[in-house]
C-alpha positions as CSV (number, residue, x, y, z in Angstrom):
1,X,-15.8,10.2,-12.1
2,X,-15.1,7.4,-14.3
3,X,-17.8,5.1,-15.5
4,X,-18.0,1.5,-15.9
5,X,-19.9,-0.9,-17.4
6,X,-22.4,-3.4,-15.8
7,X,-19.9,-6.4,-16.3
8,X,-17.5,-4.5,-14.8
9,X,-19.1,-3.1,-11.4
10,X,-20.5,-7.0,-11.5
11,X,-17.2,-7.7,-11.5
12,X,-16.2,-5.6,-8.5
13,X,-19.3,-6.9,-6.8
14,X,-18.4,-10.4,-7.1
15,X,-14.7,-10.0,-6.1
16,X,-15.4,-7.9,-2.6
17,X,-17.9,-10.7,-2.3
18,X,-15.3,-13.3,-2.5
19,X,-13.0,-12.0,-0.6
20,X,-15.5,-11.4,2.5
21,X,-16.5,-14.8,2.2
22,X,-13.3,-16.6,2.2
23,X,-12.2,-14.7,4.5
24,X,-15.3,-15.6,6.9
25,X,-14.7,-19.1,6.3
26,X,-11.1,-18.9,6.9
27,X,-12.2,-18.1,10.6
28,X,-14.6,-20.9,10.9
29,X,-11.7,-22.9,9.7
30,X,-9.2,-21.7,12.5
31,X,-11.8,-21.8,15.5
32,X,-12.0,-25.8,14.4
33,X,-8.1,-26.1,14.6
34,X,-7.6,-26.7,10.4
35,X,-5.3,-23.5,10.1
36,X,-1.6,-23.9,11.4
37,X,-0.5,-20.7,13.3
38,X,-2.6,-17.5,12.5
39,X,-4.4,-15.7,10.6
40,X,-4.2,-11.8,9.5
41,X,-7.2,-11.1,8.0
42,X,-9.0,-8.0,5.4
43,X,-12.4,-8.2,5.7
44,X,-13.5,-4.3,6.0
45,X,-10.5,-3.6,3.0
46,X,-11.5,-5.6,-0.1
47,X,-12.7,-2.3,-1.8
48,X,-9.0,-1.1,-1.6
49,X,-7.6,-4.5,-3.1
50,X,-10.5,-4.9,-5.5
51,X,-10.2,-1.2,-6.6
52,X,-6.3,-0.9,-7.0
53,X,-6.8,-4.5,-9.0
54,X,-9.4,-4.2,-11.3
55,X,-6.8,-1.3,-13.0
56,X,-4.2,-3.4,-13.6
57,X,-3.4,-5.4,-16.1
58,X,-2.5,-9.1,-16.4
59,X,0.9,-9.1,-16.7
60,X,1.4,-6.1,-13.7
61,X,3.0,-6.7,-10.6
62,X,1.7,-6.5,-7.1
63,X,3.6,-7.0,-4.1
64,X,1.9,-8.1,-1.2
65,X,2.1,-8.0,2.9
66,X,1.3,-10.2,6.1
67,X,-2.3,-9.7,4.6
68,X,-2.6,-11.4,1.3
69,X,-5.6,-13.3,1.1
70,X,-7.5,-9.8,-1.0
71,X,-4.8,-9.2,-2.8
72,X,-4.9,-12.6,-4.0
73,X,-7.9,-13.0,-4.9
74,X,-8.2,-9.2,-6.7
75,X,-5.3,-10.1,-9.0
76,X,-6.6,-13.8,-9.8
77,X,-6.0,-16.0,-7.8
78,X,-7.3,-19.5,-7.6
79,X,-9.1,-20.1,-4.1
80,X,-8.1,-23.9,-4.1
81,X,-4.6,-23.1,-4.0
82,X,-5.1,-20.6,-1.2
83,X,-7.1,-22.3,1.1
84,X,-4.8,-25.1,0.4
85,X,-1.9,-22.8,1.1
86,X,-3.6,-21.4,4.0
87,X,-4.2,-25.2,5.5
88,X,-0.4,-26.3,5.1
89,X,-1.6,-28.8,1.8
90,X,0.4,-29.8,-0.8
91,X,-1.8,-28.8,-3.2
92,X,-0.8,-24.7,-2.1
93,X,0.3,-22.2,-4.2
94,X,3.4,-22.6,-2.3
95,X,3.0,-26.4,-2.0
96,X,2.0,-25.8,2.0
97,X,5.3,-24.3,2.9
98,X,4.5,-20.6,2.8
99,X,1.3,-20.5,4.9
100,X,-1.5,-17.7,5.1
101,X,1.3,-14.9,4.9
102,X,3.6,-16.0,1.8
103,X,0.5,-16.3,-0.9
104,X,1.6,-16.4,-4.4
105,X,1.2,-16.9,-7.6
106,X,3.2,-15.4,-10.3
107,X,1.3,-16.5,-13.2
108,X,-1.2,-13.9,-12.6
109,X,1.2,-11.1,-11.3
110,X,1.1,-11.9,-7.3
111,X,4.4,-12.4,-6.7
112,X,5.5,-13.9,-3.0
113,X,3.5,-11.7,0.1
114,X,6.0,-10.4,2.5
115,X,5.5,-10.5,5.8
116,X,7.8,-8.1,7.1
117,X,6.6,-4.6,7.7
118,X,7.6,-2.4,4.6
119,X,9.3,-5.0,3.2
120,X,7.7,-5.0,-0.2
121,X,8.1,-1.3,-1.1
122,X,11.9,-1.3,-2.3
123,X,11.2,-4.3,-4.0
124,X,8.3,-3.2,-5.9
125,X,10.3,-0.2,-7.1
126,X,13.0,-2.7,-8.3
127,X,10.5,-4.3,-10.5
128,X,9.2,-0.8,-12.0
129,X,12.8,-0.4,-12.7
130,X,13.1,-3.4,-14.5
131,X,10.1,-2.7,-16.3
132,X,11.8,1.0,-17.3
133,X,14.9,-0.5,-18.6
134,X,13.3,-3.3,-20.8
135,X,11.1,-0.6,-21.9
136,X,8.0,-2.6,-21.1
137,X,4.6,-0.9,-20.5
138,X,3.9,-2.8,-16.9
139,X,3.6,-1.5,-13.6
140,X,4.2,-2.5,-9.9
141,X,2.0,-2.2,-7.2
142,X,3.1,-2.0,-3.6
143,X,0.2,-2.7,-0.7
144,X,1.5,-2.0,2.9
145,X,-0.4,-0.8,5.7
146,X,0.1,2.8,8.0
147,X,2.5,1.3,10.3
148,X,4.9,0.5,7.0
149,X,4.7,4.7,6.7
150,X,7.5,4.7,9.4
151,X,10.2,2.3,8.5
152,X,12.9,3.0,6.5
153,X,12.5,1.2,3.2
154,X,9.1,3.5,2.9
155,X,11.6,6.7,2.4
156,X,13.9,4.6,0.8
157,X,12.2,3.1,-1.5
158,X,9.3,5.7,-2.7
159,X,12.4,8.2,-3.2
160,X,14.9,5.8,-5.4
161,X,11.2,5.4,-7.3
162,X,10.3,9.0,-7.4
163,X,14.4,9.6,-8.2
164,X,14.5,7.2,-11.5
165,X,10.8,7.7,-12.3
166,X,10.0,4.3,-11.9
167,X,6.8,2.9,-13.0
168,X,5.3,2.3,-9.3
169,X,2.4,2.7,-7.5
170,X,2.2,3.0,-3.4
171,X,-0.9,2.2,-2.1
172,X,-1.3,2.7,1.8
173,X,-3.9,1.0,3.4
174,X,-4.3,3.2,6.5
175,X,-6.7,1.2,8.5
176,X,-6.0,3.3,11.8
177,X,-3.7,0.8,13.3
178,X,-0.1,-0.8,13.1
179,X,-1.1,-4.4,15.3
180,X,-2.7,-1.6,18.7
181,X,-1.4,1.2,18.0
182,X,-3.8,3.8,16.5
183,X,-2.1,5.9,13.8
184,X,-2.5,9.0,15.9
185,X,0.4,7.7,18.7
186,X,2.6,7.0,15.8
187,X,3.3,10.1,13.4
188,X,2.0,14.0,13.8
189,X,0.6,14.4,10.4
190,X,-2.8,13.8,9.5
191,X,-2.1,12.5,6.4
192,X,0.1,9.8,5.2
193,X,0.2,11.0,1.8
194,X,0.9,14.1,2.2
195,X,4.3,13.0,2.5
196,X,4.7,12.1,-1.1
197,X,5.5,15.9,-1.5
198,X,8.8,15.2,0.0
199,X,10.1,13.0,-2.8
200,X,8.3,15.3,-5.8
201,X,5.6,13.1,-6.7
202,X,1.9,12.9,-6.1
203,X,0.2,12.1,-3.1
204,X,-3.7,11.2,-3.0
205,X,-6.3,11.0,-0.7
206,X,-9.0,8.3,-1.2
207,X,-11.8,6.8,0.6
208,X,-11.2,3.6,0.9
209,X,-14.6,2.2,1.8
210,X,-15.5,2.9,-1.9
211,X,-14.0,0.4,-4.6
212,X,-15.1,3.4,-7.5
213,X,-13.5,6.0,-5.7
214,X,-10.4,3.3,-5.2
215,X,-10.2,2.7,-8.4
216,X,-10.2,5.8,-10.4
217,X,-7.8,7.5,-8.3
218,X,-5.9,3.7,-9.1
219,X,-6.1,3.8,-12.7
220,X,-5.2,7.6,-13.0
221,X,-1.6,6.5,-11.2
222,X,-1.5,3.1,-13.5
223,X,-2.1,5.5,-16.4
224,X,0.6,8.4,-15.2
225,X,3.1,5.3,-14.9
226,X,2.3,3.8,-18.1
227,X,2.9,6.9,-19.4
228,X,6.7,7.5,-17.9
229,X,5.5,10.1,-15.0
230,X,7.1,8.1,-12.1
231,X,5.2,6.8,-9.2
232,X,2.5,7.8,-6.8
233,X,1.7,7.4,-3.4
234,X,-2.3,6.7,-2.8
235,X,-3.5,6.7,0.4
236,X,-6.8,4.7,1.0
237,X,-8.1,5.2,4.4
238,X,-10.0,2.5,5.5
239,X,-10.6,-0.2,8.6
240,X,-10.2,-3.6,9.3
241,X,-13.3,-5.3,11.3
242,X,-11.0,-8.1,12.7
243,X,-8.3,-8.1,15.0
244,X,-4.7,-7.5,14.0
245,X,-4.5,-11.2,13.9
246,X,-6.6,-14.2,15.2
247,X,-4.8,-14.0,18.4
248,X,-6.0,-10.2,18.6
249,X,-9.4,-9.6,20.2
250,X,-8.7,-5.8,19.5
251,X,-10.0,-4.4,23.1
252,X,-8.3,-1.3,21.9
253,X,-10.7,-0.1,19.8
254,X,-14.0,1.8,21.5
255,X,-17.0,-0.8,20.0
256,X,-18.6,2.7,18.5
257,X,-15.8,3.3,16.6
258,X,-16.0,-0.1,15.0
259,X,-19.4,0.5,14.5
260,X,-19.4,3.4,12.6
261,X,-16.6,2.0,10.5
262,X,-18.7,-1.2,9.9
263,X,-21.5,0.8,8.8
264,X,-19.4,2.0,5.8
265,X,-19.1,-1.4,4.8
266,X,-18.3,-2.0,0.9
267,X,-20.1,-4.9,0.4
268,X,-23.4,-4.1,1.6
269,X,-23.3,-0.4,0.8
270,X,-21.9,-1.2,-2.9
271,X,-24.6,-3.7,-4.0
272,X,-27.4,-0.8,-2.5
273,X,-25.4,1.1,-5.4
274,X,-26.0,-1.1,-8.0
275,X,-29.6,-1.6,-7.1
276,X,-30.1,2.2,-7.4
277,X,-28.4,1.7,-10.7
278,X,-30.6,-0.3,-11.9
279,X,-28.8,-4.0,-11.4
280,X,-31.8,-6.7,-10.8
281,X,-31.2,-8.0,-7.0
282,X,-31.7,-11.3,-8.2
283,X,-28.9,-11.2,-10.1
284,X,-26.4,-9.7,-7.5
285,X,-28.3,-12.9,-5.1
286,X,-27.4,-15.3,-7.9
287,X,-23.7,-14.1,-7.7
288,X,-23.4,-14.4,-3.8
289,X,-24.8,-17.6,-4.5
290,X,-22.4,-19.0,-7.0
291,X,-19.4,-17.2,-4.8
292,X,-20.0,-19.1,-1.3
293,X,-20.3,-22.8,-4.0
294,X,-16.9,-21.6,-5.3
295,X,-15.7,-21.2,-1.5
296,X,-16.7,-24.5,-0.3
297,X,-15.0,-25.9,-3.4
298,X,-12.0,-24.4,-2.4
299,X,-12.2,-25.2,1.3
300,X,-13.4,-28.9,0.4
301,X,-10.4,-29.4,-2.1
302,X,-7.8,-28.4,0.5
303,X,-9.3,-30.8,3.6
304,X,-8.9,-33.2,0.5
305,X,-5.7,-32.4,-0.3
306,X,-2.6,-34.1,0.9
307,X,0.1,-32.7,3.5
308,X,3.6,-32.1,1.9
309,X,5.5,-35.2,1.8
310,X,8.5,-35.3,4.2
311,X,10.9,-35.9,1.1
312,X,10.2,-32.2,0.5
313,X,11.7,-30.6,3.5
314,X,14.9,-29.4,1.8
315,X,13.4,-28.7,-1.4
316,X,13.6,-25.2,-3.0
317,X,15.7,-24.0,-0.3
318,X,18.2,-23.3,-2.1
319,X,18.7,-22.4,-5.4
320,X,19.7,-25.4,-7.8
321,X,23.2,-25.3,-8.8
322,X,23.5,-23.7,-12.9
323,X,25.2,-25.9,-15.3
């Protein structure tokens, strides 16, 4: 098991933190009618998006899906341009045209969320291949969920990868269900991964209620790519406490099931870890502290912000014309 430093697993701390927060305020923002359309929402995940991110470097790629918001904020995101984003401001990372599902910021290596199911895997292996053929030491990350494990650009895309050795990782977020449909009505196999032996390349396992766990196996596939050893498919089985999306008041899921998964929480039951390590409470209080200031910031700066002038309809729709 890999050890980190206190600043690190601070680190970790303080990121889950963030991303349960925002997310929790996100709601509260959509009940009051400040969030155009819907909202498909990660708290119950962060450990996955905080342990697959805190590998990476800067200047690596991840591709995201229809739920970006952890991602986001994993890779470096600032929250004032997503809650801006989010609210349909000008001030959004995609100047209020992309809304909660087309997050991005490339500066930090969160290139443009995909909504469509799968989507992101082929092009995630494009980049690695990029990366191969400039002979740059980067990687690409692809985040999808279980249901993504049956469309077509999943076998597509992890076997061109596993084919040209491309410097990608897969990382599966199998929180039980694609929208209502539990994973069990949906393929025979057990596990997703297992399927990586089909294309010749590894296939792990992880519990991903643990951001440690999450990020070891992570940073053993980051270091395999770096190295030229092709892809790997991770599996991180987790849950999602909210509904598919804020429309979704998940009915479909017995309430002790959700309770057992919500006593495996990541927040709660990783700070008990770092108080049994040793970590002062008052310190991990003074972070929660300083993270829900940061989040009303953010949320405060996007009421404040301005909607996108109508003048900007028809801009970046299309490229602009070379000369």
């Amino acid at each position: 098991m890999i050890t980190l430093p206190s600043e690190e697993l601070l680190n970790i701390f303080r990121l889950m933190f963030t991303i349960r927060r925002f997310e929790d305020r996100l709601y509260q923002l959509f009940l009051q009618g400040l969030v155009p359309g819907t909202l498909h929402q990660y708290q119950g995940q962060e450990a996955v998006a905080v342990g697959v991110c805190t590998a990476l470097h800067p200047d690596d790629l991840i591709f995201s899906t229809h739920r970006p918001v952890g991602h986001g904020i994993a890779k470096g995101m600032a929250l004032k341009s997503i809650a801006a984003e989010i609210m349909g401001k000008s001030t959004g990372c995609a100047g209020g045209k992309g809304g909660q599902m087309h997050l991005t910021d490339v500066s930090v290596g969160m290139m443009p969320s995909n909504a469509i199911v799968g989507g992101n895997i082929p092009i995630a292996t494009g980049a690695a291949l990029g990366f191969k053929l400039q002979a740059e030491q980067r990687v690409a990350v692809s985040f999808f969920g279980d249901g993504a494990a049956n469309i077509g650009a999943f076998h597509e895309g992890i076997n061109l990868a596993a084919v040209k050795n491309a410097p990608v990782i897969f990382i599966c977020e199998n929180n039980q269900y694609a929208a209502s449909t539990h994973i069990s009505l949906a393929m025979k196999i057990e596990n997703i991964a297992d399927r990586a032996a089909s294309y010749g390349i590894p296939g792990i396992i992880v519990d991903g209620m643990d951001p440690i766990a999450v990020r070891e196996e992570s940073q053993r596939a980051v270091d395999r790519a770096r190295r030229g050893d092709g892809p790997t498919l991770i599996e991180a089985k987790t849950y999602r406490f909210m509904g598919h999306s804020r429309g979704d008041p998940g009915k479909y899921r017995e309430q002790r099931e959700l309770s057992a998964w919500q006593s495996r929480d990541p927040i709660p039951n990783f700070r008990k870890y770092l108080e049994q390590g040793g970590e002062d409470p008052h310190t991990l209080d003074s972070i929660e502290e300083s993270v829900q200031q940061v989040v009303e910031e953010a949320v405060q700066f996007a009421l404040d912000s301005p909607p996108p002038h109508p003048s900007e309809t028809y801009a970046h729709v299309y490229a602009e014309r070379g000369g």
